[in-house]
N, C-alpha and C positions, 0 to 999 in steps of 0.2 A: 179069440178074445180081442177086444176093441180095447186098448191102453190111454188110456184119458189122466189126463193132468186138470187137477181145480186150481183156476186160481182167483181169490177173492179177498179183500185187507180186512174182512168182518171173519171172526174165526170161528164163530157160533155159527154164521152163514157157510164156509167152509167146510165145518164139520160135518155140517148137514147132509151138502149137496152129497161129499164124500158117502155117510152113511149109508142116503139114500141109493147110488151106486153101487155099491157093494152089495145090495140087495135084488140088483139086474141082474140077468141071464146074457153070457157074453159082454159085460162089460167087467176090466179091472183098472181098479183105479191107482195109476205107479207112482204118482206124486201130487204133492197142493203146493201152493205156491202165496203168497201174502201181497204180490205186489206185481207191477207189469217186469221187471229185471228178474225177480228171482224164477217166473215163468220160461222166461226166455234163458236162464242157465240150467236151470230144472230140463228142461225140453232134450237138448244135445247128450244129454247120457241117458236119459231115462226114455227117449224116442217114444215120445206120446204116438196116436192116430188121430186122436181129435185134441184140444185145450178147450177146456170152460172157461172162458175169459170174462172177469167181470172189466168194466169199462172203466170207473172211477177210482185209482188207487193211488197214491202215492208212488212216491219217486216215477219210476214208471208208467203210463195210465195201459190201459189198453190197447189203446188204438195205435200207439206206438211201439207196445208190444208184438198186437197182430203184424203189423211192417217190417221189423227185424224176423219174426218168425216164417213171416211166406216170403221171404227174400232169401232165405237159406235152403242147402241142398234137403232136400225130404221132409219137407216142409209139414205139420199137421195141420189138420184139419182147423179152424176158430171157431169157435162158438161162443155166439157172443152173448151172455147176461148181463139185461137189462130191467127195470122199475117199469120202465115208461116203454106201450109200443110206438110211438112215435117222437125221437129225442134226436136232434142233431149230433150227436156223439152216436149215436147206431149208425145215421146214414154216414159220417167219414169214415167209421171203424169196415163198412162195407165196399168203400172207396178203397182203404186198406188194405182187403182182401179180405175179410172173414167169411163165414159160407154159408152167415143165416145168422138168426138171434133166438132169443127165447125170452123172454118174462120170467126174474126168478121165484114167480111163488107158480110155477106151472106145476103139475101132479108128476109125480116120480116117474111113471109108464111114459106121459109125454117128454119128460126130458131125457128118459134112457131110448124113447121113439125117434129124440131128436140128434141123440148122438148117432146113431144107427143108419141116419139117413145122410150126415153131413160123410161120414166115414165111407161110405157107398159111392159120395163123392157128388151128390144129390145136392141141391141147395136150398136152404131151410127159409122160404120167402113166403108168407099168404101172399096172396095176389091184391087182398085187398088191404093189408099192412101195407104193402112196395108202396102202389099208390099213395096213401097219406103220406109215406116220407119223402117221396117224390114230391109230390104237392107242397109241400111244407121244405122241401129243400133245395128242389133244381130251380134254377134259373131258368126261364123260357128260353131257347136255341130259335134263332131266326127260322121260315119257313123249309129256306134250304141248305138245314143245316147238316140231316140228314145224307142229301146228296155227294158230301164230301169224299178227301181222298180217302179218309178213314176208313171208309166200308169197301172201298175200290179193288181191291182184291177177293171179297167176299162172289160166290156166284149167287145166282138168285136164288139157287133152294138153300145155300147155308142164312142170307139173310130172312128165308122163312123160319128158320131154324131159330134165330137169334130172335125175330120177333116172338116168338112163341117162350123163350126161355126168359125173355124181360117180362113175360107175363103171368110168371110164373109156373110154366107146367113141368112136369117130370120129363123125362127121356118116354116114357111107357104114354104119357097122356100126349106125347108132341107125335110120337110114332102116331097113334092114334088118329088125331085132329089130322095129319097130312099125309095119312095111309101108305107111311112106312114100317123098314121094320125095327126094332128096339136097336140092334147092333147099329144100324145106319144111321138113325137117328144120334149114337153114341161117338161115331165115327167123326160125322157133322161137327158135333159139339169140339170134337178135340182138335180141328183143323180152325173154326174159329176161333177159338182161343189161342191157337198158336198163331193164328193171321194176325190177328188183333194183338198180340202182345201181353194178352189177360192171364191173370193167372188162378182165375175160377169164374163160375157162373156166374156170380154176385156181381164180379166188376165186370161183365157183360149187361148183367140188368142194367146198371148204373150208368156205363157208357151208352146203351140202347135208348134210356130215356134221355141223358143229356144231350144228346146230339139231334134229338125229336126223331129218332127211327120209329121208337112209341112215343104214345102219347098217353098219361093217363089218364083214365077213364075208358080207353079200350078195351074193350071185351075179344 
């Protein structure tokens, strides 16, 4: 079972999400939460896998929530609920660490599909979402911004690795595109992120476009 915490300040919204969870296969839901603090107390006894995190709450928001949460030992999952797909409050909450978003009026399937995939440990990006919020939030990185010390430990096939996961594809689709095999490709991912200092996928999208390793619009 995938143990999920909601948390959202609207409690007719709250109930819902709840509801609608209860009604998945392999999801249980062990707590809700009202606010970004009581998420982040809730968390440490009740050991989520993933958190529905809405962004906009009192006392605490989200985005501040997500950063005390992936900065602790066993860290879950973030998922982050949003109104809008393209909102500057999504790209910092990604900057944060979260590990994807969703729209919260998505159909029940897609958001029990989307807890499923963050918990797997998978990153919850369209490719062509990233882009707009990129577009709409990075700063342009000089030509060689890329070539920095940043990436200087990386070998060349993890930076093929890395441009492939800023562009959204799975472990199974990057295997794929560079005719490797899933495990390898898996392996890749958990050495850049430990090169890089990342602590998910997302803040590799993130760092991959701001530094112009992608660019978007790249296919």
């Amino acid at each position: 079972m995938i143990r999920t915490l909601v948390a959202d300040d609207q409690a007719l919204v709250r109930g819902g999400l709840c509801a609608m969870l209860e009604c998945q296969d392999g999801i249980e839901v062990v707590g809700e939460a009202a606010d970004g603090a009581e998420a982040v107390e809730q968390s440490l006894p009740r050991r989520p896998d993933v958190v529905l995190m809405d962004i906009r709450m009192p006392r605490v928001d989200g985005i501040e929530a997500t950063r005390r949460l992936v900065a602790g030992a066993n860290a879950p999952r973030i998922l982050i609920l949003t109104t809008f797909d393209v909102d500057e409050y999504v790209y910092e909450a990604m900057r944060a660490g979260a590990a994807g978003f969703l729209l919260k009026d998505a159909a029940p399937a897609k958001l029990a599909e989307g807890i499923r995939t963050v918990a797997a440990g998978e990153a919850l990006l369209a490719p062509s979402v990233t882009r707009r919020l990129v577009e709409h939030f990075v700063r342009r990185p000089s030509p060689a911004a890329a070539d920095g010390t940043r990436f200087g430990e990386l070998t060349s096939r993890e930076l093929d690795v890395l441009r492939q996961i800023a562009r959204g594809l799975s472990n199974a689709e990057i295997a794929g595109r560079l005719f490797l095999s899933e495990a390898t490709v898996k392996t890749h991912v958990t050495r850049i992120l430990a090169k890089l200092g990342l602590r998910g996928r997302v803040q590799a999208v993130v760092l991959a476009y701001e530094s112009g390793l992608v660019e978007p619009g790249e296919g």
